[in-house]
Structures are given as C-alpha cells and as structure tokens.
C-alpha angles and dihedrals in degrees: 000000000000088000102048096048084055096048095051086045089061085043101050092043097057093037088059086044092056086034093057088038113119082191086058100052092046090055087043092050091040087047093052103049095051096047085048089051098051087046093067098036094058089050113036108017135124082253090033128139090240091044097044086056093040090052098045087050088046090061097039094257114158108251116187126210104304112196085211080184098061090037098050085046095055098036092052093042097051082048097052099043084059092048091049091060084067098040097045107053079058095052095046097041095093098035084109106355091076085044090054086048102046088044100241100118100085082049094056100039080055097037115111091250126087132263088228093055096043093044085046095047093056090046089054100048100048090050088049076063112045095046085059086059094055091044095100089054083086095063092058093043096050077050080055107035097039080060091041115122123211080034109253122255105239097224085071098063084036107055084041082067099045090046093054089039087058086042095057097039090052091054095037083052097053090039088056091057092046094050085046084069110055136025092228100095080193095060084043093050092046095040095053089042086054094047097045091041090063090043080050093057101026078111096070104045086047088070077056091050120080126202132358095342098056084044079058103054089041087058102050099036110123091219106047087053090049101052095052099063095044081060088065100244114132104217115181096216097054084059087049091044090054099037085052093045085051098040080047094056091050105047091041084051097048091045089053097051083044087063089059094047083053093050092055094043 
C-alpha cells in the first residue's frame, strides 16, 4: 500500500507539473494542427485516398473494392508515429534534468522511496500525458469509421492506438534515462532524438546488413514493429520489442539515479 501511495504521489506530481506547463501546451497545440492538416490531407487531399479512387473512376479505370477506412488507418498512423520522434524527445527532455537543476535529485536517489517507483511514476505521468494529446484523434477517426464501408472491425483502430501509445512509452522511457544523465534538457532532448531516430531507421540498414547481424537491427527497429501492429496484425515480438525498450528505460533510469545514492553513502 506504502508503495502504491508513493507511487501515485510521483505520478500526480509530475502529471500537475506537465499539466501547468505552457511548453506543454505549445508542443500539445503544434501537435494538433498538424495531425488535423494531414487529416485532412490524407483524406481529402489532391493526393488523397477519396480523390485517387474518384479520379480513376472519373477516367473508367477499373477500381476494386478499397477499404478507405483501413487505408486511412495505416497511411495517418504511420504518419503520426514519424511526427511523435520529433514531439517526445521534447516531452521527455526535463523529467530529471529539472530535477539535476533545482537540486532534488540527491534528495530523491537518498529518500526512502525507490528509484523504480520514482522512474516509473514520471513515465506514467508524461504518457498520461501524452495519451490525453492524441485523444482528439478519435474524433477524426468515428468521422472516418461511422462512413466506413464495409463497416470497420473495431480491434483495427484499436490496436493502431495501442501500437503509437508503446511507441511513445518505449522512447519516453529511453529519453528518461537520457535526461537522468545531464542538467541540459537540450542535450537530453537531441541526444534522445538521436538515439530514437536510429532505432527509427535500423530497418533500413538492416536490408544493408547480411546475415545474423541485419536479422538483428530488423528485430529491434521501432518502425518495423510499429508498423506491424497499425496494420492490424497482432505479432507477439513487436509487444515484446516495445515492453523490453520500456523495461529497459526504466532499469537503465533507476540505476542512474543509484549511482548517485552511492556517491552520497
């Protein structure tokens, strides 16, 4: 009981701190108009899905069946799994280097409570956060689904959602870690940006890459695992990818914040 009071007071401390945050509310308002635009750009568009079918029919091309639904989920998730590398470095960058500045963080790595609970605490509350700025995505996507024909299974928008909310908790995790090591939130902010972007394109290099060590990179590339899931198939090692990328987060955070607890014994 202990253990969870002090883990919802870490929680609800950092939660008020985002939620009083005009930065925060800049990234949030930035975030929202250019999901909106490319909304609408996806959609509607002149190289929109609705206006790519209307002009092949325009010109008696033949157009089979296209679920605009499914293809509208996979296109703006994809989309939006590219826009949050740049937001979430941001959002992560002052989770402990404001700690480091303000001189609490000694005070945390000696208090009674533990480096897990406190690591854990912070990762909850930013993507608490984080989950309240992609909320009005719904809205765009019931517009989308109540059209939708044939109508549109619910586990597919569902599991888009789960996979972009473990993407954000397994790059907010590494970037807590990263801001646990400096008191510049900007080097915490480029650094995890740095770190997530070639975790982003390991992918890629892995097609470079012959053999064990390409199989390697492909494994463990953010975006091959994301995309998985936004494409609505439920594949048990990209759950496991994203849970060890945020257990990672968290272990290499806690033992950061240790070193400081042995440096004051």
């Amino acid at each position: 009981m202990i253990l969870i009071n002090n883990l919802l007071a870490i929680f609800r401390r950092e939660l008020t701190s985002y939620l009083t945050s005009p930065l925060a509310y800049g990234i949030t308002t930035v975030f929202w108009l250019i999901s909106g635009f490319f909304f609408v750009s996806i959609l509607l568009g002149p190289e929109g899905i609705i206006q790519q079918v209307s002009q092949r029919e325009q010109m008696g091309v033949p157009v089979p069946p296209t679920d605009v639904a499914y293809q509208f989920i996979k296109f703006y998730f994809e989309f939006l799994g590219g826009i949050v590398l740049f937001i979430l470095p941001v959002l992560s960058m002052a989770l402990y280097t404001e700690e480091r500045k303000r001189g609490t963080l000694e005070l945390i790595a000696t208090s009674p409570i533990t480096n897990w609970v406190v690591a854990v605490g912070k990762l909850l509350a930013v993507l608490t956060f984080f989950i309240t700025m992609i909320i009005p995505i719904l809205g765009y996507e019931i517009f989308i689904f109540n059209a939708a024909t044939p109508p549109v299974p619910p586990a597919v928008p569902l599991l888009a959602h789960a996979a972009l909310i473990l993407l954000a908790a397994s790059v907010l995790a590494l970037g807590m870690f990263i801001s646990s090591l400096t008191e510049s939130t900007i080097f915490a902010a480029i650094l995890t940006f740095a770190v997530v972007l070639f975790l982003w394109i390991t992918d890629l290099i892995a097609n470079q890459v012959p053999g064990v060590f390409g199989n390697a990179l492909e494994h463990i590339s953010l975006i091959s695992n994301y995309e998985t899931l936004v494409q609505g198939l439920l594949d048990t090692n990209s759950l496991i990818v994203f849970a060890s990328y945020i257990l990672l987060g968290i272990f290499l955070t806690a033992q950061s914040v240790a070193v400081i607890r042995g440096d004051n014994s």
